[in-house]
Structure formats: structure tokens, C-alpha cells
N, C-alpha and C positions, 0 to 999 in steps of 0.2 A: 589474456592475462596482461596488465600490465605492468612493464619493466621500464616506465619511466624514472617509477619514485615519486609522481605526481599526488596520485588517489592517496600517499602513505603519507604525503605533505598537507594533503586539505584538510584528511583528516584529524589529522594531531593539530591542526588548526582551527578545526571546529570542535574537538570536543574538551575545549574550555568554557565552550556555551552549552545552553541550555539546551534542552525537548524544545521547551514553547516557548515562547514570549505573552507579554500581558496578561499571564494565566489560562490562555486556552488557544494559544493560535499557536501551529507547532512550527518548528524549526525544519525547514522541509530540502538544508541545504546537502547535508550527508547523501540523500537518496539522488538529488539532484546530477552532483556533482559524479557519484559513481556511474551513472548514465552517460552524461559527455564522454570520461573516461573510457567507456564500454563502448562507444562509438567512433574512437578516434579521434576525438577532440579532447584530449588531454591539455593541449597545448590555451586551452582557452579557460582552465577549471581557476586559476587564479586570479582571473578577470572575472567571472561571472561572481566570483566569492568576492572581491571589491566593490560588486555593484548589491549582492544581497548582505551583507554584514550590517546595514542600518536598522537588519531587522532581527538581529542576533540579540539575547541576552546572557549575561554571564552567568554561567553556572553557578544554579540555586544552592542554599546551605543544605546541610544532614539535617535531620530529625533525631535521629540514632540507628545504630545497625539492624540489621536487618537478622534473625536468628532463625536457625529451622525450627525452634518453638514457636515461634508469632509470627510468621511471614505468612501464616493467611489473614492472620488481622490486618497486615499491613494490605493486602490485595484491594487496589484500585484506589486508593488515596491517595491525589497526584501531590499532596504535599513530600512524599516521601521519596521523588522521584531520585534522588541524588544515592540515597541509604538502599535503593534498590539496582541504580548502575551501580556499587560499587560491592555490591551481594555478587554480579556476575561477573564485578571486573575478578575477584577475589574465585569465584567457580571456575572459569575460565582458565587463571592460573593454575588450577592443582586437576583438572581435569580434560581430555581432549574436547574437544565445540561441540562435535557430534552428540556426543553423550549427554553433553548439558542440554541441548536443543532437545535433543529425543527424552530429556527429563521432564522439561518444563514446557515444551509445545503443549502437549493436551491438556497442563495447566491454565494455560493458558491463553486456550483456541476458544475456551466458551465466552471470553471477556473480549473477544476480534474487536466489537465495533468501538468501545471506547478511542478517545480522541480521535473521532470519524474516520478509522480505520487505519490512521497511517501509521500507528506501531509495527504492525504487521506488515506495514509497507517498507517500513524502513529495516524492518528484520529480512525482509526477501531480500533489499538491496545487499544488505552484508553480506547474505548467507550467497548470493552471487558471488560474490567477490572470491570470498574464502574457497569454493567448490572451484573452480578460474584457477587459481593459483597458492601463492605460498598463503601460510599463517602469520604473517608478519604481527605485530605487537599492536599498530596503528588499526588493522583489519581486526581484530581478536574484540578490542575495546571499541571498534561501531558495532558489534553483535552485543557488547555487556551495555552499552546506550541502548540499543533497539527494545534487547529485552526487559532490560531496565523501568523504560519509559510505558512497552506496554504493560507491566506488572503493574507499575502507577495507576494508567488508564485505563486497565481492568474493569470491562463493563459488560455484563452478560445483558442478553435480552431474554425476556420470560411471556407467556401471555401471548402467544401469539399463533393464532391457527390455523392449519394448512386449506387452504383454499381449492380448488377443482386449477388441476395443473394443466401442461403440455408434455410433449414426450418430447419436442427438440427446447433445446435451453434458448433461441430466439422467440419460440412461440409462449416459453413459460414466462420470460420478460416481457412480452407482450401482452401478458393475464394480470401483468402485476395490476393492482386498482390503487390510484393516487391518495394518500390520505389528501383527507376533505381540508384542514386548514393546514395551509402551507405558508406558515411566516418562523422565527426565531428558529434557531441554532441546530446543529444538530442533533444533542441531546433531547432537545425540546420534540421533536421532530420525531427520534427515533422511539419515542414513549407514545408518541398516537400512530406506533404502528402496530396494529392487534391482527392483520390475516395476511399470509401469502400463500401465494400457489405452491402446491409442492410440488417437485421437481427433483429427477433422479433417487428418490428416496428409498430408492428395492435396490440400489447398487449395495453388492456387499464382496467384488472381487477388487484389487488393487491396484490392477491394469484397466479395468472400467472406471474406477475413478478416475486415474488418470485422465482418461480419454475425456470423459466428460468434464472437467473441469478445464481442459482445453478447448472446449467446445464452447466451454460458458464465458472464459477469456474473449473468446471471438467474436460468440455475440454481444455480448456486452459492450466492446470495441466497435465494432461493426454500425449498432444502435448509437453512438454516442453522433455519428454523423447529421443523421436524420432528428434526434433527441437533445441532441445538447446544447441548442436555446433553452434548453428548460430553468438548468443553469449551468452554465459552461466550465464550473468550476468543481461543485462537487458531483458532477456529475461522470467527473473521472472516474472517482474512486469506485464506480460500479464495474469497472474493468481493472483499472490497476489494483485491487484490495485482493479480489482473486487471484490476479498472476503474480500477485508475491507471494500466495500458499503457492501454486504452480512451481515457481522458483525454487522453494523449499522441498516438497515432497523428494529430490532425490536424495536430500541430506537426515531423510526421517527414517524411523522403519517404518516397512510398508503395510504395518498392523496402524499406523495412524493416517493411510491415504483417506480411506473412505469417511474419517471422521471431518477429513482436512473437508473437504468433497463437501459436506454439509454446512458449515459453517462460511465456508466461502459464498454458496447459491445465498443464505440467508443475508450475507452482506452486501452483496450485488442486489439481489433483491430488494431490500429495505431501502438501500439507495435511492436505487430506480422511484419505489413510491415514495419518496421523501422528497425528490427534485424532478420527478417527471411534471415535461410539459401538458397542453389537453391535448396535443397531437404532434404527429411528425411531419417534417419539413423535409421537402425533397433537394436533395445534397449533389452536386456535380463539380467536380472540382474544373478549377479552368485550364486544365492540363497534365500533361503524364507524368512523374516524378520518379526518382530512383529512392528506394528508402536512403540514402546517402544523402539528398536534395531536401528531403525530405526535414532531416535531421538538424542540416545547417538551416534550414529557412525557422525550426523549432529554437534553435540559439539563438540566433539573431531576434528571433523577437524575446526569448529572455524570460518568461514565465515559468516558474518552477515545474507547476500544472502540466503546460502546456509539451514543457521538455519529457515529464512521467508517461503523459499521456503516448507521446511518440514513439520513445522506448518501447512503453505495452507494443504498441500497432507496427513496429520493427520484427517482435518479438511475433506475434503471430504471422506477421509474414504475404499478406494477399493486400490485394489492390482494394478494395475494400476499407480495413485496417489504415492504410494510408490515407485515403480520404478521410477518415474521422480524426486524425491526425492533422488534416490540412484544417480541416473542420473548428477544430480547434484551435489554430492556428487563428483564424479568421474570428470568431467568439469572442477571444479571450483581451483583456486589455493589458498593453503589454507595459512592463513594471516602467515608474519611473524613478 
């Protein structure tokens, strides 16, 4: 928990800006910064926010409110993204977090992969924070952003068919098959995905979800060492999109693990085929590291990516994990 006042300072500083910038690149400093904070490096969140604020914009106008009459017409319009933070900054107020979350998660969960998954990335970061410690005002309003922004980017995928799977979640990312043209954007990308392997799909206890969805965190992690020249970049989100459902499932009830459970493999998955390389790269890092070492050598180079990535590979905790982390490290070009 932190008791600096830092994490409650960055954020009341960040959310005068936006989601995204330029219309589709997101704003990736709230999740960022909760990470240093969570590692101990509080002392460096106001400096890192100096160096990424060139890429901040100012909080987008309303459209108009948001009603429990129309708010499914509003679902996935990211012009509305401002008239949707301020639906939960206003739920939030008259309702405990828990209960809004356990509202609007399975709302929620079929639209994951819009703005290439980091709503959901940015909901874990909060819903971290909150489960950690107090409900402070600053913490309450990065959960009405996260949810906010993914209500905006609301994007189901449809069409898509289960494939001949694996029984471990390494081997069923292994099955994944690359789509065939791999240029333009995510969106673009995630619309020529038509088949994945299936995987875990007979889980229907909520302690097996669990499990597995730690499991798919790992591999996923694990793979990025070996996988992630394919691109060093989105090929995060094949690990981190997951361990932010991970993150959340304790703040849910446990009637929405297993659905969580699904939705996650399909976003790690589609990743996977959307930026796998034609093959893997064998990875040795050039020494032993403490995830502590680990962490500052991820600041010091400064990537938001790079820092998510870290955190995940902290988070699952093996020697492994770190290397795709150093991996990372090494890939990524670092901001200037």
C-alpha cells in the first residue's frame, strides 16, 4: 500500500488528460506509474510523468450524458469517452467500487480487445491499487477512467473458430497460426483473425479458472522472451491483457471467474496471431538479476511497455518471467 501520497498526486495529475492521444494511441501513464509506485520507486513517478507528458492530451469535450436508457447505444463509441468517465465517476459516488465493477465487468468483458486491450489493463492497474489499500478520491476516479474508456472502446470480436487446441496454455500459444497478412493497426489486424485453438474451454469451477488463467499469465510471459522480436511492443499485451483480468477476479464474484477465464485466452491468443514472429529466438540473458534489478534497469530505460511488461514478469515470479522482462528490455527502443 502506498502511504506516500505519491500514486494520489500523479493521479490527480493525470486525469486532466485524456485515454488517447491523436484518436487511437492511449494514454498508458496511469498504469505505468501505479507500477513504479508498487515497486518502490515512488520516489521517481514525478520524473518519469516529466518525461512522458509530451504525449498527454487534454481531456476530450462530453458529447452528453450518459442514461441507463441509451448507454448501450453509447457502447464502444470512443467519441463519448469523457460522457462515459463521468457515468462512473457519478456510480462510483453513490455506490461501493465493488458492486459497480461486479455490475459492469460482464458488460463489459465481451468488448476486452478494443483499444488493443489496455482498458482492461488499466482497470486491473486500479482495481490493484484499491484491493492494496484505502479508497482514496484520486484512486476511485482512475477506476471511473479505466471503465470509462473501456465502455468507449467497446469492441467484441465475433466469427471466430475454435481450432484443435493443447491441454497446457504454452502449448495452446503454440497452436496459435499467424494471420497471413500482417501489416496495419490493431483493429485492422484483429478482423483477419477468423480461427483459434481452444483452450481450457470445459473449465466450469472458479478455483480452475483461477489456476489457469495463471497459468496462461506465465506462458504468455515466458513466450514473450523467445517471441518478442515479432514485435516487441504489442506483443506485451499477450501477457499483460490477461494479468489484469488476474488482478481483478478477487474484486469479482466468483460466478464471473470462468467467464473472465475465456475472454482473456482469446485476447492473449489473438495477440499472439496478430504479431507472432515465423519462429522463436533462443533467449539467455547475460546474468542473474533480482526482480528488484530487474525493475530499476526497466526505469531506467523508460518505456511504458517495457515497465508493464516487468511488473507482469514480478508478478508471476520465476526466473523465466525475468528474462522476458530483460528481453524486453533489450527489444524495445527506449523513449526519447
Amino acid at each position: 500500500m502506498d502511504t506516500t501520497g505519491i500514486l494520489d498526486e500523479a493521479l490527480q495529475r493525470l486525469h486532466t488528460s485524456g485515454p488517447e492521444r491523436l484518436g487511437r494511441l492511449t494514454n498508458h501513464a496511469p498504469m505505468a506509474v501505479e507500477a513504479l509506485v508498487v515497486h518502490g520507486q515512488a520516489r521517481s513517478v514525478h520524473r518519469w510523468l516529466d518525461r512522458y507528458a509530451r504525449k498527454l492530451e487534454e481531456f476530450p469535450p462530453g458529447v452528453a450524458p450518459i442514461t441507463s436508457a441509451d448507454w448501450r447505444s453509447a457502447l464502444g463509441d470512443p467519441r463519448r469517452a469523457a460522457d462515459w468517465i463521468g457515468w462512473f465517476d457519478h456510480a462510483l459516488a453513490e455506490r461501493p467500487w465493488r458492486e459497480v465493477l461486479a455490475l459492469w465487468w460482464p458488460r463489459l468483458l465481451p468488448g476486452l480487445y478494443g483499444g488493443s486491450t489496455h482498458p482492461v489493463i488499466r482497470v486491473g492497474h486500479a482495481v490493484r491499487t484499491l484491493l492494496a489499500g484505502d479508497s482514496t478520491e484520486p484512486r476511485l476516479a482512475e477506476l471511473a477512467h479505466g471503465l470509462g474508456y473501456w465502455a468507449a472502446r467497446h469492441r467484441p470480436v465475433s466469427g471466430v473458430a475454435g481450432l484443435p487446441g493443447a491441454d497446457s496454455a504454452a502449448s495452446a500459444l503454440d497452436a496459435v497460426t499467424p494471420i497471413a497478412l500482417r501489416d496495419g493497426g490493431f483493429p485492422d489486424r484483429l478482423a483477419r483473425v477468423t480461427g483459434l485453438p481452444v483452450w481450457a474451454d470445459t473449465v466450469t469451477d472458479p478455483d480452475e479458472a483461477h489456476r489457469r488463467l495463471a497459468e496462461l499469465v506465465r506462458a504468455a510471459t515466458h513466450r514473450y522472451a523467445t517471441h518478442g522480436h515479432g514485435e516487441e511492443t504489442m506483443l506485451v499485451h499477450a501477457a499483460t491483457a490477461p494479468n489484469a483480468v488476474l488482478r481483478t477476479l478477487p474484486a469479482l464474484p466468483r460466478s464471473l471467474w470462468v467467464p473472465s477465464l475465456g475472454a482473456a485466452w482469446t485476447a492473449s491468443a489473438a495477440v499472439t496471431a496478430m504479431y507472432a514472429p515465423d519462429g522463436p529466438v533462443a533467449y539467455t540473458p547475460s546474468g542473474t538479476f533480482t526482480p528488484e534489478e530487474v525493475f530499476e534497469l526497466a526505469l531506467a530505460h523508460g518505456d511504458e511497455h517495457v515497465i508493464k511488461l516487468t511488473d507482469t514478469a514480478i508478478d508471476t515470479g520465476d526466473e523465466a518471467a525475468l528474462a522476458a522482462a530483460l528481453r524486453s528490455i533489450e527489444l524495445s527502443e527506449p523513449p526519447r
